[in-house]
C-alpha positions as CSV (number, residue, x, y, z in Angstrom):
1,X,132.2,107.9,125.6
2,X,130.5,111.2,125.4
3,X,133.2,112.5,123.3
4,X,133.9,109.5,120.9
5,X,129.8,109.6,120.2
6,X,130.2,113.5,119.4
7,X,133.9,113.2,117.2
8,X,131.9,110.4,115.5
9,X,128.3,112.5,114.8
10,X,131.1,115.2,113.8
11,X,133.3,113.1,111.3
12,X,130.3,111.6,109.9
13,X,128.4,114.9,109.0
14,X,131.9,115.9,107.2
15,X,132.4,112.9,105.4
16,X,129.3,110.9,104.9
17,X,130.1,110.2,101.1
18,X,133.6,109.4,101.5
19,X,133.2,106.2,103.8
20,X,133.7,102.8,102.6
21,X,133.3,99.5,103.9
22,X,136.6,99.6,105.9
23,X,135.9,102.7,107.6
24,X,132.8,102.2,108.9
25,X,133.8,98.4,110.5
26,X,137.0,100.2,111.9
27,X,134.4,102.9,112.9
28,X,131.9,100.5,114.8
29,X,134.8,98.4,116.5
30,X,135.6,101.7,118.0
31,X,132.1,102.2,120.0
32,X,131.3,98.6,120.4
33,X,134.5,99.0,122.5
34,X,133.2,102.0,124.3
35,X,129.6,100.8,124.8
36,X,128.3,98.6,127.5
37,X,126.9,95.2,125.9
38,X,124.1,93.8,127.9
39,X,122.3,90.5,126.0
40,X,119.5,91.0,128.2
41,X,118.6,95.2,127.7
42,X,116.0,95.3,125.0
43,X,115.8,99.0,124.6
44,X,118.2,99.2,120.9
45,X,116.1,96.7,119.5
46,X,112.9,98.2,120.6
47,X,113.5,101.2,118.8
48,X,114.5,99.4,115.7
49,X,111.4,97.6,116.1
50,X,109.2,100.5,116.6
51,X,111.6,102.4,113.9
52,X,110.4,99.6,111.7
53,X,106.7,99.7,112.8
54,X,106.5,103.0,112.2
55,X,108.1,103.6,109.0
56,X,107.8,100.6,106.8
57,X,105.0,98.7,108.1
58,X,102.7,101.5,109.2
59,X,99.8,102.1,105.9
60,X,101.4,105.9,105.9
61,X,105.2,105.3,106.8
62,X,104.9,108.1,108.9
63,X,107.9,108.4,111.8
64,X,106.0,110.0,115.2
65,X,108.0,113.0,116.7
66,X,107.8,110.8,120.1
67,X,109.6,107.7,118.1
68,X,112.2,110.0,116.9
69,X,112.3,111.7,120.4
70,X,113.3,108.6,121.9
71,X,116.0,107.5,119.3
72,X,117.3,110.6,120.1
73,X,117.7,110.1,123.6
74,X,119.1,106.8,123.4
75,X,121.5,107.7,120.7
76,X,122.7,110.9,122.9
77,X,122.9,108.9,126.2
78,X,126.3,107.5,127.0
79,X,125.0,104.9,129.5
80,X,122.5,103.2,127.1
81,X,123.4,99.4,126.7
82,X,124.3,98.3,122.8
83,X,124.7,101.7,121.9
84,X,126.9,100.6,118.9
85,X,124.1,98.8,117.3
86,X,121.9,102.1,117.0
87,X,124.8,104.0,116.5
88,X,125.6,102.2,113.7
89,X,122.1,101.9,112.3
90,X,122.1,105.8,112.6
91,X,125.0,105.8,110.1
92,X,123.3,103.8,107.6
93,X,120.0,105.8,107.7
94,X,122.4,109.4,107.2
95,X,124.1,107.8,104.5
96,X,121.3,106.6,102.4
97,X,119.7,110.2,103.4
98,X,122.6,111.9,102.3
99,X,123.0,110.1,99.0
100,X,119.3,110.4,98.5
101,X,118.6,114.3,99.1
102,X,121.8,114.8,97.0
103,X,121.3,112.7,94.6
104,X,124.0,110.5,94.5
105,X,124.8,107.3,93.6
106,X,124.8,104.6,97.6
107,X,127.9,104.2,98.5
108,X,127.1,100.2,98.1
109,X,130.2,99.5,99.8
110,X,129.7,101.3,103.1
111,X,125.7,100.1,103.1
112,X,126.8,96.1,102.7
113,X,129.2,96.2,105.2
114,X,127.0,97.8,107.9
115,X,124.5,95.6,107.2
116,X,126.7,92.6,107.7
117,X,127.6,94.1,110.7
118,X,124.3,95.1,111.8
119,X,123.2,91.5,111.2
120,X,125.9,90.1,112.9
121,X,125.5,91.9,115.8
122,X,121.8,91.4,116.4
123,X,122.0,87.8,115.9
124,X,124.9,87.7,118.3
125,X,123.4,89.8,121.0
126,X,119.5,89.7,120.7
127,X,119.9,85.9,119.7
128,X,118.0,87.3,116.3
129,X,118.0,89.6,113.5
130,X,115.2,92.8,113.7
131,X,113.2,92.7,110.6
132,X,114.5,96.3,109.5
133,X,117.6,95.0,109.2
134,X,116.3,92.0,106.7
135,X,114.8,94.6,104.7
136,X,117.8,97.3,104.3
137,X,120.1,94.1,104.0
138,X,117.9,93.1,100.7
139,X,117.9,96.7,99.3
140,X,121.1,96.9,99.8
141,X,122.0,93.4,98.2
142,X,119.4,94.8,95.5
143,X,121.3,98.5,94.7
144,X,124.5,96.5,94.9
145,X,123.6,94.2,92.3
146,X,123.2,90.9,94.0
147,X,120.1,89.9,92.9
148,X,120.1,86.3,94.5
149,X,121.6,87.8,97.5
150,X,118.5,89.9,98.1
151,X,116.3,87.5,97.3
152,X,117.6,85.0,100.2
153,X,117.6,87.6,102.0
154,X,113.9,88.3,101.4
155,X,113.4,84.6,102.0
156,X,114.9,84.3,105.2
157,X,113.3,87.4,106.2
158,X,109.8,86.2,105.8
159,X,110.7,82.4,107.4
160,X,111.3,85.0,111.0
161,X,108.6,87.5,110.1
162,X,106.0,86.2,107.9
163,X,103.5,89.1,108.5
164,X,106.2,92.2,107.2
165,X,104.5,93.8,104.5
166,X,107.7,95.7,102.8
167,X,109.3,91.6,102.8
168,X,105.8,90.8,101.3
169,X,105.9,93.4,98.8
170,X,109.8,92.5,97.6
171,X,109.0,88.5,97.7
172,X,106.1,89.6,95.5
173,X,108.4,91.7,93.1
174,X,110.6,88.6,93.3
175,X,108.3,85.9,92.3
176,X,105.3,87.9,90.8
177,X,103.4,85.1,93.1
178,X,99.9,85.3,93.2
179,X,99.2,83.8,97.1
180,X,101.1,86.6,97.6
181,X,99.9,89.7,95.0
182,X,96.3,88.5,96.5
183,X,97.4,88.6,100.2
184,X,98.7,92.2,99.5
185,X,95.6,93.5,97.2
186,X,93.1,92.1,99.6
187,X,95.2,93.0,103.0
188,X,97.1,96.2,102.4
189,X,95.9,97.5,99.7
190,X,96.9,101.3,101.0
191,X,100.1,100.3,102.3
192,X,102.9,103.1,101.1
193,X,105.0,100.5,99.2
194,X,101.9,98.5,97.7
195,X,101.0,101.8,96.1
196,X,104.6,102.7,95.4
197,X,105.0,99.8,93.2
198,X,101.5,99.5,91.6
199,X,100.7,96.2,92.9
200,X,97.1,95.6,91.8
């Protein structure tokens, strides 16, 4: 396993723009096959969740050296249960890093299809999708062009996790609602993305 996670950290660095949709599901059915699944080990989605806390919900989106310590250490560990779920979310965060710093055009491809995957797989493990996942699934829908997509996305999203600011803030772009501009004026009103977007 040890190896497989190292050739994979390896292949990726070299070819991070060149994956595509295909790769990266023949990609995750190769660790989900190495990786010990375990419906009842919460420790993958607690990191997305505190990923999530930290990042996007947090006033600041600020990432802790501690939460990054401890992504770390799961990701490197060959015995941690799900492992192809954070491996795979790793992936997604690299390649919209990548793109970004080199300002490149998403690979839209890769990014919908390890979504899907990602949504899949948390549904079918945890018994529900982490709210990260609901909001990189609607960006991506977004950059890819499908509007409605992203907003149902959005939608369902906020039926699950009705306090998530960053699905606030897009259902507000959305729908230009005022319940909701109010909500986020009166309630976050130095959140990172409430600022980003001039919501006022």
């Amino acid at each position: 396993m040890k190896k497989l996670i190292l050739t994979i950290f390896f292949c990726i660095s070299l070819n991070t723009f060149a994956q595509t949709g295909n790769q990266v599901k023949d990609i995750f059915l190769k660790i989900k096959q190495e990786s010990k699944i375990d419906r009842d080990d919460k420790a993958v989605y607690d990191i997305l969740d505190e990923f999530y806390t930290k990042s996007l919900q947090s006033e600041n989106d600020e990432m802790t050296p501690e939460t990054v310590q401890r992504i770390e250490r799961l990701a490197s560990n060959p015995d941690t249960k799900n492992l192809h779920i954070l491996l795979l979310f790793l992936m997604y965060q690299q390649n919209l890093s990548r793109t970004s710093m080199a300002g490149k055009t998403p690979d839209t491809e890769f990014q919908t299809e390890a979504m899907k995957l990602l949504e899949n797989e948390t549904k079918d493990i945890y018994g529900k999708v982490p709210v990260i996942i609901y909001i990189y699934k609607a960006e991506t829908m977004d950059r890819a062009g499908k509007k409605e997509d992203a907003k149902a996305t959005v939608d369902q999203g906020l039926k699950e996790y009705p306090d998530s600011v960053p699905l606030k803030v897009y259902s507000y772009l959305n729908t230009k609602n005022e319940v909701l501009r109010n909500d986020l004026v009166k309630n976050h009103p130095n959140h990172w993305m409430v600022l980003q977007f001039g919501i006022k």
